[in-house]
C-alpha positions in Angstrom: 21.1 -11.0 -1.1 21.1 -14.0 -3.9 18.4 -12.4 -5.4 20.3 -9.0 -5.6 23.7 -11.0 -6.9 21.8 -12.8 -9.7 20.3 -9.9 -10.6 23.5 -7.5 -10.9 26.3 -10.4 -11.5 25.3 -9.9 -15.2 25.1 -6.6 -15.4 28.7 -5.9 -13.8 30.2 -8.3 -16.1 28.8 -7.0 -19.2 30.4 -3.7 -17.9 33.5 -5.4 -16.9 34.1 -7.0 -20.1 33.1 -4.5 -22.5 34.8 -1.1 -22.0 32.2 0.2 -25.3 29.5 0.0 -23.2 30.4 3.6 -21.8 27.6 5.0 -23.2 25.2 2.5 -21.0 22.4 4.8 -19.8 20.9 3.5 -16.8 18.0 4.7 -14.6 16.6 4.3 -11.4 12.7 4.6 -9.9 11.7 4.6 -6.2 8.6 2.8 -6.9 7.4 3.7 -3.3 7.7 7.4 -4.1 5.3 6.9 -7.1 3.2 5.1 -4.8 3.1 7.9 -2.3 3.3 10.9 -4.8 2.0 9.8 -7.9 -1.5 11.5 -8.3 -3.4 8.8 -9.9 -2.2 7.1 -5.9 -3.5 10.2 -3.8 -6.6 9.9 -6.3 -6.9 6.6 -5.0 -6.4 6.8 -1.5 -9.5 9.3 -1.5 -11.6 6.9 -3.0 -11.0 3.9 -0.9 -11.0 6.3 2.1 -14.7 7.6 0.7 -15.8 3.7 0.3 -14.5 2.4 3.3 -15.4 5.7 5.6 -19.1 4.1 6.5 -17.7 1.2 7.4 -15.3 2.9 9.7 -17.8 4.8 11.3 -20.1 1.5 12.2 -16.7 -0.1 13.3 -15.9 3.0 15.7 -19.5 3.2 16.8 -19.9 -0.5 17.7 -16.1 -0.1 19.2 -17.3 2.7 21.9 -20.7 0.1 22.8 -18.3 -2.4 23.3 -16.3 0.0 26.1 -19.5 1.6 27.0 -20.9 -2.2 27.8 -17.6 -3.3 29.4 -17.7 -0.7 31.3 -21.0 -1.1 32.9 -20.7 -4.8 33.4 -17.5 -3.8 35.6 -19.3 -1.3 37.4 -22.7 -2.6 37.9 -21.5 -6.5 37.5 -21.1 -6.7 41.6 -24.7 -5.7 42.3 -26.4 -7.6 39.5 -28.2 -10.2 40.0 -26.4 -14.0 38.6 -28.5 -14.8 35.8 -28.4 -10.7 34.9 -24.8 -10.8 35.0 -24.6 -14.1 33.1 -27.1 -12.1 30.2 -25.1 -9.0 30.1 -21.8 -11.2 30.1 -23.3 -13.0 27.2 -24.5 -9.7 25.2 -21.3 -8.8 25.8 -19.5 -11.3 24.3 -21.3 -12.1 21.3 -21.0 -8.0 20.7 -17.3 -8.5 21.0 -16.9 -11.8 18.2 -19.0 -9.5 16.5 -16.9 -6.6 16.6 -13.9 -8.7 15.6 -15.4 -10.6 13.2 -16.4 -7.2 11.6 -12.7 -5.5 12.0 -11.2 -8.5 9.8 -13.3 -8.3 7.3 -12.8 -4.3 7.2 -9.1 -4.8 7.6 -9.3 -7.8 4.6 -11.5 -5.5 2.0 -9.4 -2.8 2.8 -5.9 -4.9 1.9 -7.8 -6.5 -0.9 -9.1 -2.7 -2.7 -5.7 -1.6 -1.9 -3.9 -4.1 -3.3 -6.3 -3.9 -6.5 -5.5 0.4 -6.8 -1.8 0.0 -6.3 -1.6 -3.0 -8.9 -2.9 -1.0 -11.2 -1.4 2.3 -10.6 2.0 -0.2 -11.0 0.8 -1.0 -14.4 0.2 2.4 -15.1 3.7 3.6 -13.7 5.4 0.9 -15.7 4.3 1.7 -18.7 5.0 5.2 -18.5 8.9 4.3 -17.5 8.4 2.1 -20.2 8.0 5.3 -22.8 10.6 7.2 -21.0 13.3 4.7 -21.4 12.2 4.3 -25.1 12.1 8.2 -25.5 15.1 8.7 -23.8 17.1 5.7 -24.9 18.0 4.1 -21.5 19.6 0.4 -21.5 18.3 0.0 -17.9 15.7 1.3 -15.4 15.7 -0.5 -12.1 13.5 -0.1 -9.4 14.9 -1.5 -6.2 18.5 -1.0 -5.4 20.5 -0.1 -1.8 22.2 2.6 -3.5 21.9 4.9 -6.2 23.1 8.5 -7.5 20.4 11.2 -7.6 21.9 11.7 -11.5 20.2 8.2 -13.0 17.1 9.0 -10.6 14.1 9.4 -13.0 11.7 8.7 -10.9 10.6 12.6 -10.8 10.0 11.9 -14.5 7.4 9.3 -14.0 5.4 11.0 -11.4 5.4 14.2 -13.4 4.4 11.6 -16.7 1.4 10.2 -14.8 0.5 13.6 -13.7 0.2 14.9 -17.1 -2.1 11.9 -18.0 1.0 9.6 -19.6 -0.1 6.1 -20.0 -3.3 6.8 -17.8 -5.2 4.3 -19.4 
């Protein structure tokens, strides 16, 4: 909330203070919208789908051993033998570290690629709103607010901008 204060105090008080600033043009972007729509973002999504997908697949598959053995230790574990049960106990434990140790490194390379796409799609998107508030003579573009009217929303723009190959590179 201090964060939000700080960031509009000035911004209301320049307004307040000078009544010549009526022709203020301000815009807003839903940065999470050009996350989810933007298509360099659905380009990718597919790709770290496509690079992670094997991964997936070996995590599932070792996943449905790790039931499969579970399962037969419960059903079988009463008529084993001790030292059999002890063994398959054992198997199955060091298949389960294994199994988690392999989901958190999915799950971290996954949040790390992630992170690495969207930064750069970011950079990509702010450079674009960049030219469109240069082009279009805006004062202000924000990005995060709790309310705003769909008339200073540009955020259309910038998805259709990165569409057509704006600031791409």
């Amino acid at each position: 909330m201090k964060h939000i204060f700080k960031t509009l105090a000035p911004l209301l008080l320049v307004l307040a203070v000078t009544p010549a600033l009526a022709e203020f043009k301000l815009g807003f972007v839903n940065g999470q919208r050009v996350v989810n729509e933007s298509p360099q973002a659905l380009r990718a999504k597919k790709k770290i789908e496509k690079e992670f997908e094997k991964r997936d697949q070996e995590l599932q598959k070792l996943s449905k051993q790790l039931q499969t053995t579970q399962e037969a230790l419960e059903k079988n574990g009463v008529t084993m033998a001790e030292s059999e049960r002890r063994n398959r106990e054992r198997e199955f434990n060091d298949l389960n570290r294994d199994f988690q140790r392999k989901q958190r490194e999915f799950r971290e390379d996954l949040n790390l690629r992630q992170n690495e796409e969207m930064a750069a799609i970011f950079e990509r998107a702010n450079r674009v709103i960049k030219q469109i508030a240069e082009a279009e003579k805006f004062d202000l573009i924000v990005q995060e607010a709790v309310y705003f009217s769909p008339r200073i929303d540009i955020t259309e723009k910038v998805i259709k901008a990165l569409g057509d190959g704006a600031a791409a590179k």
